[in-house]
N, C-alpha and C positions, 0 to 999 in steps of 0.2 A: 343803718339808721343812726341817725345823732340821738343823744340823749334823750330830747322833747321826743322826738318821736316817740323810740323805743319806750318809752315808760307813759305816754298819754295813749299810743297803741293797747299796749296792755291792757291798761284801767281799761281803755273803751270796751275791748274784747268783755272781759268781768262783769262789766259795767250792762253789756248787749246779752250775756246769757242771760243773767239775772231776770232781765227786761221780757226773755224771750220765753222764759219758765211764769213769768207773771203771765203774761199774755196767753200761755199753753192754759192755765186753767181758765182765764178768761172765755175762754174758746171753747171750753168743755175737752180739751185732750189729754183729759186725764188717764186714758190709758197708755199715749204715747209717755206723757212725764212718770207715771207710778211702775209702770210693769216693762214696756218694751225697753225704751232707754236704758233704765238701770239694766236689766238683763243682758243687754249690747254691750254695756260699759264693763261689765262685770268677764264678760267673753273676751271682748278686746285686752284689757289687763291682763289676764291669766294667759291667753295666747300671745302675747308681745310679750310678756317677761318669759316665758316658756321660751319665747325665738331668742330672744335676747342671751339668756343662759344658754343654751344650747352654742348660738356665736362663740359665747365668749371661749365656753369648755370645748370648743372644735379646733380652736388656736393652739398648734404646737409651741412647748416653751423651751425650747433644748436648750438653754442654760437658766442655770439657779442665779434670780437676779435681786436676792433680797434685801429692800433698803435699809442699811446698819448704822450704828452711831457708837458702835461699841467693841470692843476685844474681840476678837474671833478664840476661836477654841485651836489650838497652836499644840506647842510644848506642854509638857503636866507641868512647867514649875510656871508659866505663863496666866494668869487668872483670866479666865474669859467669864464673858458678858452675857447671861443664858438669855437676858433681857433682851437689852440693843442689838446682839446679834446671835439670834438663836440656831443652835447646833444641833437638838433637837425637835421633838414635836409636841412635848412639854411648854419651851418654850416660845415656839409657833403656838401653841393655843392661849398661852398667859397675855402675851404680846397682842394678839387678835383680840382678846376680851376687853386687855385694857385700852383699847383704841374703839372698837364697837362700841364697847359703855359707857367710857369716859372720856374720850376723844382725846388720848393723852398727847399726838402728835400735835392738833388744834393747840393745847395746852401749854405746850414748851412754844408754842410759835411767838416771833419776835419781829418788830415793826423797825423799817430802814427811813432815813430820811437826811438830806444836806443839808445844812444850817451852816449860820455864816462862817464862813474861815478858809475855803470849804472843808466841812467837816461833816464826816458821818457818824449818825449819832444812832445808835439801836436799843429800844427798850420793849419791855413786855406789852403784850397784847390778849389780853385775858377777858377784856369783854367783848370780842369777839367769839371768844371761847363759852362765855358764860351763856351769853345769848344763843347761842347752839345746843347747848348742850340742856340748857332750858326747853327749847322751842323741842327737838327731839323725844327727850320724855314725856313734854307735855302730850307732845302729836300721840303717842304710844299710849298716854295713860287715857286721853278721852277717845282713845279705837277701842281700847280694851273695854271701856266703861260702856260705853254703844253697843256691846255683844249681849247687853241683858235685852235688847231689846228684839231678839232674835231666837234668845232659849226663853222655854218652859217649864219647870221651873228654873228658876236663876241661880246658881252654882252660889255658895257661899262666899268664896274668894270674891268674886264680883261685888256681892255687897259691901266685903268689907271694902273695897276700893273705893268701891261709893263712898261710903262712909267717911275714909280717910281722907278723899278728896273733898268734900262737903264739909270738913270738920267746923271752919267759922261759918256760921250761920248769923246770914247777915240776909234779912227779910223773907219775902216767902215767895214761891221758892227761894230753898240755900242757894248759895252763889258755890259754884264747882272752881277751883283752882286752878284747874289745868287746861280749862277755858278760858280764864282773862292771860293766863302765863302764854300760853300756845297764842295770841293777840297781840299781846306786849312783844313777847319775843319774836315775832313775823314783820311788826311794825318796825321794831327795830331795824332788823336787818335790811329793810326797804330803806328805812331813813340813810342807814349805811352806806348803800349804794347810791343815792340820794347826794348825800353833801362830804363826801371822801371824794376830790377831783377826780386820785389816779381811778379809784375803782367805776366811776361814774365813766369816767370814759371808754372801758374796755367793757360796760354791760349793756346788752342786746335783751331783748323782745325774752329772748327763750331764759332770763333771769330775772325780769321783772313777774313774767306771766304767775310763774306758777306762784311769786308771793302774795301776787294782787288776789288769785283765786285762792288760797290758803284762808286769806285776812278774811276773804267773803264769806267763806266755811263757817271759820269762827265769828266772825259778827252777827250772821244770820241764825246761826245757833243761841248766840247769846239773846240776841231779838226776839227768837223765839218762845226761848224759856220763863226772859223775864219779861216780854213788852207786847210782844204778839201771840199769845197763847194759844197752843193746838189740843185738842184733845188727845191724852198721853194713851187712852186705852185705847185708839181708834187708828194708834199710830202702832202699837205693837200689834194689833191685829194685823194689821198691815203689812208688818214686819215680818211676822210669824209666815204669814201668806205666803211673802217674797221665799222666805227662806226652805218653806215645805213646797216652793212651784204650786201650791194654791195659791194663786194673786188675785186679787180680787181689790176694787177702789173701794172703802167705807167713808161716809160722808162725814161733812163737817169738821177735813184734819187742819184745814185754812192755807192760805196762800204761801208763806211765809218757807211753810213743811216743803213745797214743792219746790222755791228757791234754794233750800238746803239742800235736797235731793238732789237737784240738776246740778248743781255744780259739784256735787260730791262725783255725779257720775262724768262731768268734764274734767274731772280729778283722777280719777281714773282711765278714762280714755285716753291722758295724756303722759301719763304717769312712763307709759314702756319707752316712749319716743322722746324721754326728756333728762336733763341733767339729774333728777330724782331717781333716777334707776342705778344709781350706788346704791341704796339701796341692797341691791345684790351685789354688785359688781366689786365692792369693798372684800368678800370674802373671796373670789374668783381672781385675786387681782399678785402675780406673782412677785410682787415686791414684798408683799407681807404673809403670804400662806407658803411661803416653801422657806426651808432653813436655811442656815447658813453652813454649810458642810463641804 
């Protein structure tokens, strides 16, 4: 697919769940949208990353292929690099950390480009980095923050996160941070792909999709909270249900809830089969989990 395609395919995909979850309550299918779905989606996730893992750790790797940038561990009078190129498992795990939580490869990454003369000209690329590593946290701080609605009582950490994330209170409901950031930073990256020629040209279906349904995630949460209001107690009942296999629909949680819903669980259904499954695959992956020895 060209461009147009691949990215009005998308949208429409997005664009037809949504439609399709509006239409599921219209219909009274509330038990397919509240109970079975999510419980499908919830199965399929767990068993494609189970298959997935499984592939990956079934893969012999008879040679040590770790990406370096630094001294290898040599002669003693030789100073190696525990960092850039790790000799033990000290630093295999420092080096993991700092790339899982900081995206520190993302961060040193540098943009090529010909200009006149010809000449090649290379500089930093950091808000690419930033918008990453934004949108990442954010995606983790508003999963974590959604688990209150699942326990009984609500573990303390939880609150404070709440808390910390709510700190500017800006009407009523507080406006959560890690909702407009997890928006902004998804938005971006679309726009990225968008109006960068080289990157617009080499993106497909399977790198639009999952931003288009991310942004839906979060818009329709934020719709929810602030513009379309559900009943908060009717939705953890709900929640509670899900999570103890009592499931049961409570009335009046509105339409809105079930749009969120549906594409959380088309979020997951798609999740094992898609570029999103680094995820795992970032620690299974023998350029960075094994030393350099």
């Amino acid at each position: 697919m060209n461009f147009n395609q691949s990215f009005f395919f998308s949208l429409f995909i997005v664009l037809l769940l949504s439609l399709l979850a509006v239409v599921g309550v219209k219909a009274n299918l509330l038990f397919l949208l509240g109970i079975a779905i999510p419980y499908l989606a919830v199965i399929i996730f767990f068993v494609g990353m189970f298959y997935c893992i499984w592939k990956w750790v079934s893969v012999p790797v008879p040679f040590r292929i770790p990406t370096t940038c630094g001294q290898q561990k040599s002669l003693p009078w030789v100073k190696a690099n525990n960092l850039e190129s790790p000799y033990n498992t000290i630093g295999v795990i420092v080096r993991m950390a700092l790339e899982v939580l900081l995206f520190r490869s993302l961060f040193r990454n540098t943009k090529a480009e010909v200009r006149e003369g010809p000449k090649v000209s290379y500089w930093s690329a950091k808000w690419l980095w930033l918008a990453a590593i934004v949108f990442h946290w954010a995606f983790l701080t508003v999963l974590l923050r959604h688990l209150r609605f699942f326990m009984e009582p609500v573990p303390c950490c939880l609150h404070l996160l709440e808390s910390v994330d709510g700190f500017l209170q800006i009407g009523t409901p507080g406006v959560y941070m890690s909702g407009l950031a997890l928006l902004a930073a998804a938005i971006y990256l679309l726009l990225r792909r968008v109006f960068i020629p080289q990157l617009r040209y080499i993106s497909l279906p399977a790198d639009y999709f999952p931003i288009f349904l991310i942004i839906g995630i979060a818009l329709s949460g934020i719709l929810m909270r602030h513009f379309y209001k559900v009943d908060i107690v009717a939705v953890k009942e709900f929640t509670l249900g899900i999570a103890g296999f009592r499931p049961f629909i409570p009335d009046g949680i509105g339409v809105m809830f079930y749009v969120h819903l549906f594409l959380i669980c088309a979020l997951f259904i798609y999740f094992p089969f898609s570029k999103l499954v680094h995820m795992a695959g970032v620690f299974l992956s023998p350029t960075r989990n094994l030393a350099n020895n």
